[in-house]
py3Dmol code that shows the C-alpha trace and the ligand (Angstrom):
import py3Dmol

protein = """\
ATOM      1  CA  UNK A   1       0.000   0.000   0.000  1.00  0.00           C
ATOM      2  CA  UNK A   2       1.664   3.423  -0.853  1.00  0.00           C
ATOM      3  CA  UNK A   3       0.428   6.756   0.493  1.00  0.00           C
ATOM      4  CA  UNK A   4      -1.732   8.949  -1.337  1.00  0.00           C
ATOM      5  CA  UNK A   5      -0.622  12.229  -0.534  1.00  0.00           C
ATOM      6  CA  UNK A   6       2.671  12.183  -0.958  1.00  0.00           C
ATOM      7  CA  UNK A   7       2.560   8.728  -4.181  1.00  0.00           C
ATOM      8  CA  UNK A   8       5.746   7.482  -2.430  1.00  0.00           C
ATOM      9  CA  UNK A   9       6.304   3.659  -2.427  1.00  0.00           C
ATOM     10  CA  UNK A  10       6.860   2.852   1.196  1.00  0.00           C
ATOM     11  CA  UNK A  11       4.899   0.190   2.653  1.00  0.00           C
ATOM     12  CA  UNK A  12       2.223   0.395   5.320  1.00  0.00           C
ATOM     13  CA  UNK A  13       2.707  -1.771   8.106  1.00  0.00           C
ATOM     14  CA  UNK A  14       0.413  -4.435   8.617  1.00  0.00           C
ATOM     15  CA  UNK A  15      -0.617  -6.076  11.510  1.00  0.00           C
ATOM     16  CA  UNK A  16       1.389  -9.236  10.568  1.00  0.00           C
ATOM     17  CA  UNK A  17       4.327  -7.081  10.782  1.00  0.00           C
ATOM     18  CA  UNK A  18       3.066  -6.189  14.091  1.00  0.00           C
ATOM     19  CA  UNK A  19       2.448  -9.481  15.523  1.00  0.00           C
ATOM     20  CA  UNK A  20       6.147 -10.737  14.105  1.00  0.00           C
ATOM     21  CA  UNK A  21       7.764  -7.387  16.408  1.00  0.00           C
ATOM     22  CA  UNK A  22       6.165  -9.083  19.601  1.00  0.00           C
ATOM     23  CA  UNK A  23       7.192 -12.685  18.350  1.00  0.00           C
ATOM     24  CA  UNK A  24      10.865 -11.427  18.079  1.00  0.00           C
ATOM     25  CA  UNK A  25      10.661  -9.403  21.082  1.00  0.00           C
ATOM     26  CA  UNK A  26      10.491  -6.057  19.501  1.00  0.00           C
ATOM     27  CA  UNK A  27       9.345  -3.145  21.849  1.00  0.00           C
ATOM     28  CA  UNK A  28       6.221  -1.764  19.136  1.00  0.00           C
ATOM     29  CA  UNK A  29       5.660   1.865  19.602  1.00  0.00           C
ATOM     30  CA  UNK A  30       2.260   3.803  19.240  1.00  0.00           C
ATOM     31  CA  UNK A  31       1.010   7.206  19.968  1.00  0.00           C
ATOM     32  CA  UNK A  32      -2.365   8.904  19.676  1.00  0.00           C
ATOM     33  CA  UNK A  33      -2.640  11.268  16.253  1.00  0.00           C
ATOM     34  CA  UNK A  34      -5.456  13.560  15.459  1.00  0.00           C
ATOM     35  CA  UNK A  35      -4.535  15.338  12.334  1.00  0.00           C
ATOM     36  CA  UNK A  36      -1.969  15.114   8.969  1.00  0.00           C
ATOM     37  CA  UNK A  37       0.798  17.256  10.643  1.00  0.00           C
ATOM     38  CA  UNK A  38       1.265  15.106  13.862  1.00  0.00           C
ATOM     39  CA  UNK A  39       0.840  12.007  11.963  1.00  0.00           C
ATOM     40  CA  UNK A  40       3.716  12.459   9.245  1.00  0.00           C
ATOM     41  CA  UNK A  41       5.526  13.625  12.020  1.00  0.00           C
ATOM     42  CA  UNK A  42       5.178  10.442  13.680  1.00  0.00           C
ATOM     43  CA  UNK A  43       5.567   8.131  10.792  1.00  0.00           C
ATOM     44  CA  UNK A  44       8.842  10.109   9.814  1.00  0.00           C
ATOM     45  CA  UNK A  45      10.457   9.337  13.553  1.00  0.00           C
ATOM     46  CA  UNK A  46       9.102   5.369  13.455  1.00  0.00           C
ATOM     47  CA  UNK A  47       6.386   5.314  15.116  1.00  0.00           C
ATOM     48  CA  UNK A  48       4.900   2.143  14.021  1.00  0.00           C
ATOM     49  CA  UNK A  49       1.264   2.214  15.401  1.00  0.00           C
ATOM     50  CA  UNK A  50      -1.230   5.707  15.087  1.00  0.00           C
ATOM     51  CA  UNK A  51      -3.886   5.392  17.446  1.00  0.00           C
ATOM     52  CA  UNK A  52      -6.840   8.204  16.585  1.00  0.00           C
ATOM     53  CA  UNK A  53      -8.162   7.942  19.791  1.00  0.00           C
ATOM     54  CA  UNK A  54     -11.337   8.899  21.025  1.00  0.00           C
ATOM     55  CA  UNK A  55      -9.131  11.457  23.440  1.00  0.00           C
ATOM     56  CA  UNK A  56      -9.280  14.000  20.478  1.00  0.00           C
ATOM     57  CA  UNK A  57     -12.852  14.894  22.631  1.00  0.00           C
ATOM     58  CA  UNK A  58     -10.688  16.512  25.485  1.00  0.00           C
ATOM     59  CA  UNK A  59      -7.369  17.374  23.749  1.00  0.00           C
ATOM     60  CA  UNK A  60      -8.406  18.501  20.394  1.00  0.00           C
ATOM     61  CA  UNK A  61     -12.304  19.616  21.248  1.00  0.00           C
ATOM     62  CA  UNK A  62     -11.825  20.373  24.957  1.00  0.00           C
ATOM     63  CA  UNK A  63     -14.518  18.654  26.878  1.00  0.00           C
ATOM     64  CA  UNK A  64     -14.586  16.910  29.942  1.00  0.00           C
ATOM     65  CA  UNK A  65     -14.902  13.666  28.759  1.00  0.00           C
ATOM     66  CA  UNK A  66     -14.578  11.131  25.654  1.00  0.00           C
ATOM     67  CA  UNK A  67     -18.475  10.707  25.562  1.00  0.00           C
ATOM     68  CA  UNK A  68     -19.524  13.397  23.161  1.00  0.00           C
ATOM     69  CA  UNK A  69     -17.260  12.082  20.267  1.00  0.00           C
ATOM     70  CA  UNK A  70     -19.203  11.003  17.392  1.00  0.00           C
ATOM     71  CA  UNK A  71     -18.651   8.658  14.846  1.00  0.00           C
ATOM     72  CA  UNK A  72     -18.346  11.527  12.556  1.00  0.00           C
ATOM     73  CA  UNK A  73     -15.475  13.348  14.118  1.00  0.00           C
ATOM     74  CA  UNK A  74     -13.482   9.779  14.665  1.00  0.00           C
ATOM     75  CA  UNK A  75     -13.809   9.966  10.405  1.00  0.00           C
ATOM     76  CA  UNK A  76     -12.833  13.296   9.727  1.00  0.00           C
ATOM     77  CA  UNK A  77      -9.726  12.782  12.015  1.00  0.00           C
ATOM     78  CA  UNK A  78      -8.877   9.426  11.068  1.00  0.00           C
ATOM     79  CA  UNK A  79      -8.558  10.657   7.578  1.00  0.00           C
ATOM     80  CA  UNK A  80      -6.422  13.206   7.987  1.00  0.00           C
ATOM     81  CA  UNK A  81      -4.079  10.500  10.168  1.00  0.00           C
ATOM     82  CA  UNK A  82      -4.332   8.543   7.445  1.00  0.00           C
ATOM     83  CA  UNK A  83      -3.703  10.855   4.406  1.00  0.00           C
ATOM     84  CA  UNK A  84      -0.416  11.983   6.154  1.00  0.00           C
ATOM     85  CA  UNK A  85       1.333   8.414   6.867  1.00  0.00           C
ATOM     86  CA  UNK A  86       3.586   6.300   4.842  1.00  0.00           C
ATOM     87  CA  UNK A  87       4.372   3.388   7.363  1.00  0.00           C
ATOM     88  CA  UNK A  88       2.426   3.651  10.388  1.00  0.00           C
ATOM     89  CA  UNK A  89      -0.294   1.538  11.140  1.00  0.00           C
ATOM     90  CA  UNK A  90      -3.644   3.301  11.883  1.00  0.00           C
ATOM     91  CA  UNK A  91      -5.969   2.305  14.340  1.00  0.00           C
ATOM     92  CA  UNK A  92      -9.445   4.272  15.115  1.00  0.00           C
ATOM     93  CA  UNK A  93     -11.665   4.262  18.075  1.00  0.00           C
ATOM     94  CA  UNK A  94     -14.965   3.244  17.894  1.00  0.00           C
ATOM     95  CA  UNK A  95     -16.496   6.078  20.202  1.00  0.00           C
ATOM     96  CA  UNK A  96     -19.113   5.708  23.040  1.00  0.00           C
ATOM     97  CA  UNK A  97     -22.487   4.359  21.966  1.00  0.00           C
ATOM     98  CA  UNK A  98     -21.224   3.099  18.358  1.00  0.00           C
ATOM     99  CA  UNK A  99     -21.377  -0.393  19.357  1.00  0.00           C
ATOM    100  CA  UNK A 100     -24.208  -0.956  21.164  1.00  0.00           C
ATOM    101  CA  UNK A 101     -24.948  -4.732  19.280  1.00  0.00           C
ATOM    102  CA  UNK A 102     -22.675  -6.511  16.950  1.00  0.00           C
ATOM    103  CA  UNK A 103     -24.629  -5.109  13.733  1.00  0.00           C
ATOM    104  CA  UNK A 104     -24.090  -1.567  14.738  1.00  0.00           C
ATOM    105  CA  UNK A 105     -20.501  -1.997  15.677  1.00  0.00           C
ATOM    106  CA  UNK A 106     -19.680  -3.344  11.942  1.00  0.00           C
ATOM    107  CA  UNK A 107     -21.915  -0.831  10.571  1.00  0.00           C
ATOM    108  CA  UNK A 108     -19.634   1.848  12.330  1.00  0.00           C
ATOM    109  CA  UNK A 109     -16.145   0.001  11.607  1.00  0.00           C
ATOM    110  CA  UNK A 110     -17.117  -0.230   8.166  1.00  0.00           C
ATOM    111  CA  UNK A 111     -17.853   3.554   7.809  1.00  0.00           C
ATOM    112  CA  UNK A 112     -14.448   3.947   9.735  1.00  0.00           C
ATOM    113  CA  UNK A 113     -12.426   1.698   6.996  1.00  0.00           C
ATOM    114  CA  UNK A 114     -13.939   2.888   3.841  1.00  0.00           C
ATOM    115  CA  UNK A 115     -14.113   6.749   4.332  1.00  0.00           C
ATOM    116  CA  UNK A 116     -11.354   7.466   6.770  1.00  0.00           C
ATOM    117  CA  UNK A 117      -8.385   4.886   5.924  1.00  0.00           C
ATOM    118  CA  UNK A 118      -8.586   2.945   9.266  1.00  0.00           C
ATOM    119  CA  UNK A 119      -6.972  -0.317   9.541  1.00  0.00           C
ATOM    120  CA  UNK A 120      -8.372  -1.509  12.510  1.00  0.00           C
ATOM    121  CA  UNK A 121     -10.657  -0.186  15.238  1.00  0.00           C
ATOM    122  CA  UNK A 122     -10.747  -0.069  18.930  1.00  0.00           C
ATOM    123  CA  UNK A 123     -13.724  -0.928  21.214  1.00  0.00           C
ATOM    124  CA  UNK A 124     -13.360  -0.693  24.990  1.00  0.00           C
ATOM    125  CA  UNK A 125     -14.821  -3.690  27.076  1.00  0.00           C
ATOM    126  CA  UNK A 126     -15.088  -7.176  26.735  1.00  0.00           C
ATOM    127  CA  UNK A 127     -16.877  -7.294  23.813  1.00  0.00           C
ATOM    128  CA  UNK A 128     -16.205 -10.724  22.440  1.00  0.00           C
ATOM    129  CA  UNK A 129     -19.735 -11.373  20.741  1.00  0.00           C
ATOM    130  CA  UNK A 130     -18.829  -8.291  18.727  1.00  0.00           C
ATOM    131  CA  UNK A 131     -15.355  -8.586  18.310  1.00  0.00           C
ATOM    132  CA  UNK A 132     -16.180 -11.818  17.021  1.00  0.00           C
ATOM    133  CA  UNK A 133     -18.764 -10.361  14.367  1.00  0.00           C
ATOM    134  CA  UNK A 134     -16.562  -7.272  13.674  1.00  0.00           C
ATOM    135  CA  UNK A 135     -13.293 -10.352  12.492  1.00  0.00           C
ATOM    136  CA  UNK A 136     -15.466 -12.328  10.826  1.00  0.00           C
ATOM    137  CA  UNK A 137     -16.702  -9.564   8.522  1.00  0.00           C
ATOM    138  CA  UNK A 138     -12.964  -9.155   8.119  1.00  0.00           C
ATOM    139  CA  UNK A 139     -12.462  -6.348  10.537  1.00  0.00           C
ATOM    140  CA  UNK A 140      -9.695  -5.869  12.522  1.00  0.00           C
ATOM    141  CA  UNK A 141     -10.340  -5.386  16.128  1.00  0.00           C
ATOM    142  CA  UNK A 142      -8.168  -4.217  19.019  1.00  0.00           C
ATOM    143  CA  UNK A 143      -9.400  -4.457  22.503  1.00  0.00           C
ATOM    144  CA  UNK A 144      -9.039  -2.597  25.622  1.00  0.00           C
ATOM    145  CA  UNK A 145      -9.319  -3.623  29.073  1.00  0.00           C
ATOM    146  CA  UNK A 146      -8.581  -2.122  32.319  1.00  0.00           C
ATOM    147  CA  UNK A 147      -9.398   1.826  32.926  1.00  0.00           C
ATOM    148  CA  UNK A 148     -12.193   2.401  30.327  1.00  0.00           C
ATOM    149  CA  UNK A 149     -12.923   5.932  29.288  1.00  0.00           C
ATOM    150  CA  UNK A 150     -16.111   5.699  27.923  1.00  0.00           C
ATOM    151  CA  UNK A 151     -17.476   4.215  31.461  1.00  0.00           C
ATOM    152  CA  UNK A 152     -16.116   7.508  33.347  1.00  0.00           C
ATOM    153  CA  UNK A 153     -20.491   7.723  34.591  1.00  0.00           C
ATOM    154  CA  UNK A 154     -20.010   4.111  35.969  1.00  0.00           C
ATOM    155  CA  UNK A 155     -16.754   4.676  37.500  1.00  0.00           C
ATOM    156  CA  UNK A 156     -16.613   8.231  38.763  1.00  0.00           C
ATOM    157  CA  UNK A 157     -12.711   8.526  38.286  1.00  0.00           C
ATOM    158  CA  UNK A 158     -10.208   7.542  36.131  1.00  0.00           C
ATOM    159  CA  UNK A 159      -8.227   5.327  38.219  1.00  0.00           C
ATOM    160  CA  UNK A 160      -5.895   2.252  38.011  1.00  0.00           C
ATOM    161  CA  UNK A 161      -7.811  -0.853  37.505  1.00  0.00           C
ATOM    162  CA  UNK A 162      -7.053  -4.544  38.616  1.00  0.00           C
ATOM    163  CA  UNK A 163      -5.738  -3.807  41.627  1.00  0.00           C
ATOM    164  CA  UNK A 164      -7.246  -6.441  44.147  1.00  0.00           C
ATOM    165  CA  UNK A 165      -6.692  -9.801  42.822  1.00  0.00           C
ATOM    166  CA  UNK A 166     -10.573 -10.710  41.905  1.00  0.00           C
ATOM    167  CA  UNK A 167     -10.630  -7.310  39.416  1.00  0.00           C
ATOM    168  CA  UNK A 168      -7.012  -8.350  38.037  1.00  0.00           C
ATOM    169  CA  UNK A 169      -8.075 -12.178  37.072  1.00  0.00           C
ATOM    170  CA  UNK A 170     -11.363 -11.073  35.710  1.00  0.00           C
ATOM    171  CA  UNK A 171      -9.068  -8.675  33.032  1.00  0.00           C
ATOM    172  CA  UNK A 172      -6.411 -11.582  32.370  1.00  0.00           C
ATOM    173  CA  UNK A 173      -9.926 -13.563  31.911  1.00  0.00           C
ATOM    174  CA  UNK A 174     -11.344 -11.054  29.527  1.00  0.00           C
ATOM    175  CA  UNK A 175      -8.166 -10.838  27.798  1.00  0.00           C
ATOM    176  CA  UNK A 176      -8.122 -14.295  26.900  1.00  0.00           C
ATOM    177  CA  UNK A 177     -11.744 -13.937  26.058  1.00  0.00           C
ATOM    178  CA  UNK A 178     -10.835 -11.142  23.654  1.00  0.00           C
ATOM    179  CA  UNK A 179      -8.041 -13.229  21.885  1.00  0.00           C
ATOM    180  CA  UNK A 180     -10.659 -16.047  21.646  1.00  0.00           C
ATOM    181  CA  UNK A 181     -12.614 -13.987  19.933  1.00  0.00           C
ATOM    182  CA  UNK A 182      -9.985 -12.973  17.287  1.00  0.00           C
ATOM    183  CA  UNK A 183      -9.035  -9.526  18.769  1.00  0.00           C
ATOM    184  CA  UNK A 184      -5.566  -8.744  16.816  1.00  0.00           C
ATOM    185  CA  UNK A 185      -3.970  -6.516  19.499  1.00  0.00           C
ATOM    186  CA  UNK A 186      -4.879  -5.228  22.998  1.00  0.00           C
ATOM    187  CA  UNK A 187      -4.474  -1.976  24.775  1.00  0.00           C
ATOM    188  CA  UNK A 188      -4.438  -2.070  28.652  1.00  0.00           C
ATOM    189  CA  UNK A 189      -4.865   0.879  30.422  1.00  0.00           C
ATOM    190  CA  UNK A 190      -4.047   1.891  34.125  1.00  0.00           C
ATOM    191  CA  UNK A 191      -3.685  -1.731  35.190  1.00  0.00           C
ATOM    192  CA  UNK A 192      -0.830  -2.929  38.288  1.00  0.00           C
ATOM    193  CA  UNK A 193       2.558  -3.391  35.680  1.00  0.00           C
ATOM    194  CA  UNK A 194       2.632  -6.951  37.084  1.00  0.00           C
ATOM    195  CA  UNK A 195      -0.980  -7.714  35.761  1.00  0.00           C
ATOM    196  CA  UNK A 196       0.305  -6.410  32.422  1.00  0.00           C
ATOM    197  CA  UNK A 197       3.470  -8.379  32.270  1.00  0.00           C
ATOM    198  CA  UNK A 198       1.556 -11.564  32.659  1.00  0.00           C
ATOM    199  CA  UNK A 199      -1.156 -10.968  30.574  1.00  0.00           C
ATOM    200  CA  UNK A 200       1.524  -9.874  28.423  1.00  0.00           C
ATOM    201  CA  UNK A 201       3.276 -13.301  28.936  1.00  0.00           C
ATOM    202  CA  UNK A 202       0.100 -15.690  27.890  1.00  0.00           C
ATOM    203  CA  UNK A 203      -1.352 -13.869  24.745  1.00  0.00           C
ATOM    204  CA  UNK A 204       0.089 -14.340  21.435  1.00  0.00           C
ATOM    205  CA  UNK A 205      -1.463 -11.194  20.766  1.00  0.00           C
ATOM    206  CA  UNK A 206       0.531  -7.770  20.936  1.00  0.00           C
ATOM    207  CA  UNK A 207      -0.419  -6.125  24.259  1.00  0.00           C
ATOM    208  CA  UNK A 208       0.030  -2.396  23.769  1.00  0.00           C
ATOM    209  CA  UNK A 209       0.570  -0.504  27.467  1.00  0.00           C
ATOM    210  CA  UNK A 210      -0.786   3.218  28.909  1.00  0.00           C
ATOM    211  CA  UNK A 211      -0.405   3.309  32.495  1.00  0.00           C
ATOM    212  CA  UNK A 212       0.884  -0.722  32.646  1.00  0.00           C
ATOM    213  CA  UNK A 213       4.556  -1.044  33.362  1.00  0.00           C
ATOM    214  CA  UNK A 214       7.441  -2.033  30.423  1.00  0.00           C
ATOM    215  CA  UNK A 215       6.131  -5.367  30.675  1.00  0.00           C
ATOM    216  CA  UNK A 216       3.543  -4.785  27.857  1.00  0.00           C
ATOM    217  CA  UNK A 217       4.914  -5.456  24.087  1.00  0.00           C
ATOM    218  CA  UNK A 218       4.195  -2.132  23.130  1.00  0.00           C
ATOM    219  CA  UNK A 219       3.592   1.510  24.778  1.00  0.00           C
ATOM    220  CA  UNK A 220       1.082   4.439  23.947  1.00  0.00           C
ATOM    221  CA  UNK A 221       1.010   8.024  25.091  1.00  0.00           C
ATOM    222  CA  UNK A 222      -1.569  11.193  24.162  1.00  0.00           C
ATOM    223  CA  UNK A 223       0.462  12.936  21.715  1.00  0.00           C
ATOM    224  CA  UNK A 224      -0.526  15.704  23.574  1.00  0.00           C
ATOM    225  CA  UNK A 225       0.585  14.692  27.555  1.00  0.00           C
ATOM    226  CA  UNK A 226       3.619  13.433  26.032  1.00  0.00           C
ATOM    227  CA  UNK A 227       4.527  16.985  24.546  1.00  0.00           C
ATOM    228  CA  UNK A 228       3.385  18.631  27.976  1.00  0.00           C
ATOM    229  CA  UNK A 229       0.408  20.453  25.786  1.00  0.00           C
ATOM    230  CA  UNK A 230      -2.348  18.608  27.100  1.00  0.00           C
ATOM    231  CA  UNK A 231      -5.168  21.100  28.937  1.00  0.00           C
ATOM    232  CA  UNK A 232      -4.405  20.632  32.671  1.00  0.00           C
ATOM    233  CA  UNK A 233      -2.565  18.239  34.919  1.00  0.00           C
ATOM    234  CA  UNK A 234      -0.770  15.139  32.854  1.00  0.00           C
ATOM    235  CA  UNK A 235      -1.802  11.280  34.550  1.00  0.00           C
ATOM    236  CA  UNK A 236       1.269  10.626  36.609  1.00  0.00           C
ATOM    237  CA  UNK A 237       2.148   7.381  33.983  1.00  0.00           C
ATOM    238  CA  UNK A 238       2.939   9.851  30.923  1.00  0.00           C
ATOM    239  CA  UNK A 239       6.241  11.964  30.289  1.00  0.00           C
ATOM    240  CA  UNK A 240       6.984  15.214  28.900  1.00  0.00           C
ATOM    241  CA  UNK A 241       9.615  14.139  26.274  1.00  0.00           C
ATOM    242  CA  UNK A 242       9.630  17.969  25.526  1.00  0.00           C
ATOM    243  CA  UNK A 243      11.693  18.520  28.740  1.00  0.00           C
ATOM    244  CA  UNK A 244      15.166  17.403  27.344  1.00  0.00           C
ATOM    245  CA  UNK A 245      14.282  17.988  23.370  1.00  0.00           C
ATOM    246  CA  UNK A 246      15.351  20.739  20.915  1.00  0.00           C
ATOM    247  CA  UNK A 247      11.946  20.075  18.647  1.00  0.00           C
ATOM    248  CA  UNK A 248       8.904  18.064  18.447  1.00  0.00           C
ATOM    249  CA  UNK A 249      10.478  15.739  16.185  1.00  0.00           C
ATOM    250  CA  UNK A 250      13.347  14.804  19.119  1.00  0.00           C
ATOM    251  CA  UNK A 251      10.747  14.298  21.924  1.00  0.00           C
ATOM    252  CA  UNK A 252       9.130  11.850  19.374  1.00  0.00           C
ATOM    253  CA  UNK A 253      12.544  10.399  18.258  1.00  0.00           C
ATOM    254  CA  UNK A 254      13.429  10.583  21.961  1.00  0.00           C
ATOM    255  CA  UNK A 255      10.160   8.507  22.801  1.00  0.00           C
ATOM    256  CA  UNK A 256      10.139   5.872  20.070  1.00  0.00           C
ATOM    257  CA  UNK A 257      13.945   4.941  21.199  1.00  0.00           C
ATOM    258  CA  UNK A 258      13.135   4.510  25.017  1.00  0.00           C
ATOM    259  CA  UNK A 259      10.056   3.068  24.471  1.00  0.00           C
ATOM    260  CA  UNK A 260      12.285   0.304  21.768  1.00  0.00           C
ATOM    261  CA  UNK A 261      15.174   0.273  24.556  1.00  0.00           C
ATOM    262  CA  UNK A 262      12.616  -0.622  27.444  1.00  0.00           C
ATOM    263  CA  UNK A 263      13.052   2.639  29.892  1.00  0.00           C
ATOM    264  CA  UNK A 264       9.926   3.808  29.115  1.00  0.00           C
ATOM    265  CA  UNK A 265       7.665   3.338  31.389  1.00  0.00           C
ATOM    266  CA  UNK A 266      10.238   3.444  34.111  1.00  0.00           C
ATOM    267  CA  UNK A 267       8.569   2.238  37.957  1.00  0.00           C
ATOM    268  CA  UNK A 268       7.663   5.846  38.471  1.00  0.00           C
ATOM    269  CA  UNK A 269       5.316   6.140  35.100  1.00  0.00           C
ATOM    270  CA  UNK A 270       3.802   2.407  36.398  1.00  0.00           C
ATOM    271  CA  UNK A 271       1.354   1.207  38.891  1.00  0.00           C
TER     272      UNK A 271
END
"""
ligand_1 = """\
8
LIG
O -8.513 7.474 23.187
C -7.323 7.216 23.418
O -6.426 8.044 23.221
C -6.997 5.896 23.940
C -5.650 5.719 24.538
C -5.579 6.392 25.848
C -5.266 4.289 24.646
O -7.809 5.028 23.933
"""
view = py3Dmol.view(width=600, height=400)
view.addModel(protein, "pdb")
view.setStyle({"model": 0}, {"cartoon": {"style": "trace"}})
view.addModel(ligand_1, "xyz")
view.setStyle({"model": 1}, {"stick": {}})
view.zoomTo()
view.show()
């Protein structure tokens, strides 16, 4: 697959490449993108997976919370994400309410593929029935367990998840669940870094890490927390790579090599 915008001839990752990085014990790196700028930055440093997270609802539109984000805005900014790369794999959110039953979650994904260049989308939850629909219709799914954004009204806070040991073997559970169900890569969020590691350890799956120790096979950060720009306080897991860099481009550079090297997340960015 080459890029449209600029006709060159690299080739987009896919998520076979991704799988063979954890097989071979490759750190894979990922960090949320929102718009064509950020994301050719990204590509140009490395960056191997784009993740055009439902967080564009607080960092790009400034609300409270991820809920308002419709399946609209997740195409518009995919697109641009998309446009912009060469390499990088992208990955969209399916935001709050666009999966309600298996039908409407394909319906969604589908509109996410064909308009906005998404490779794979993201549902929070176990959601195996409709992970399993969403694979069999050949969609590529990538679950997330642990803190869940788009359950903020159940939960009250954002806060680390998995911490007594009934919570933590319902998520490796879940997990296992979610690779049953064909899920291609998962994201854990705010979960103990030991909880990670392990669940890290039995899937075959790339686990991708936010909050969940070095253990995982891959890291993600908000662009925007990572490059201290983020409205408000940064969660205590992320890192301003700005702090020591000359540019953007050397607190991504700076970020893709410590997150390949293993010190990133260091003990004091983990739970
Ligand atoms: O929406 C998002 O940016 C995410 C990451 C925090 C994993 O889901």
């Amino acid at each position: 697959m080459s890029n449209a915008l600029y006709g060159t001839t690299v080739k987009t990752l896919t998520m076979q490449d991704i799988t063979a990085m954890k097989q071979r014990g490759e750190k894979i790196t990922c960090l949320t993108a929102y718009d064509a700028s950020f994301s050719a930055l990204c590509d140009a440093v490395g960056i191997e997976l784009l993740l055009v997270g439902d967080s564009l609802g607080m960092v790009i539109q400034g609300r409270s919370t991820t809920l308002p984000v419709t399946i609209d805005d997740m195409i518009y900014h995919t697109r641009c994400v998309s446009q912009a790369r060469q390499r990088a794999f992208i990955i969209a959110d399916l935001p709050f309410m666009s999966y309600p039953t298996p039908l409407i979650a394909a319906q969604n994904a589908a509109r996410l593929m064909q308009e906005s260049g998404a490779q794979m989308v993201k549902l929070e939850g176990a959601r195996t029935d409709t992970t399993r629909f969403l694979v069999e219709q050949g969609i590529p799914v990538c679950g997330h367990l642990g803190l869940l954004p788009q359950h903020i009204n159940h939960t009250g806070v954002y806060k680390v998840q998995g911490k007594t040991s009934a919570d933590a073997d319902k998520i490796l559970e879940n997990a296992h669940q979610l690779q049953q169900a064909g899920a291609s890569l998962l994201v854990l969020e705010c979960v103990p870094a030991a909880l990670a590691k392990l669940i890290s350890h039995e899937l075959t799956i790339p686990t991708i890490g936010i909050g969940a120790g070095v253990g995982c096979d891959g890291q993600v950060l908000v662009l925007y927390d990572m490059l201290g720009i983020s409205i408000g306080k940064s969660p205590r897991f992320s890192k301003n790579f700005m702090h020591d860099a000359h540019s953007i481009r050397d607190a991504l550079a700076a970020y893709q090599l410590a997150v390949k090297q293993s010190q990133f997340p260091t003990p004091e960015h983990s739970f």
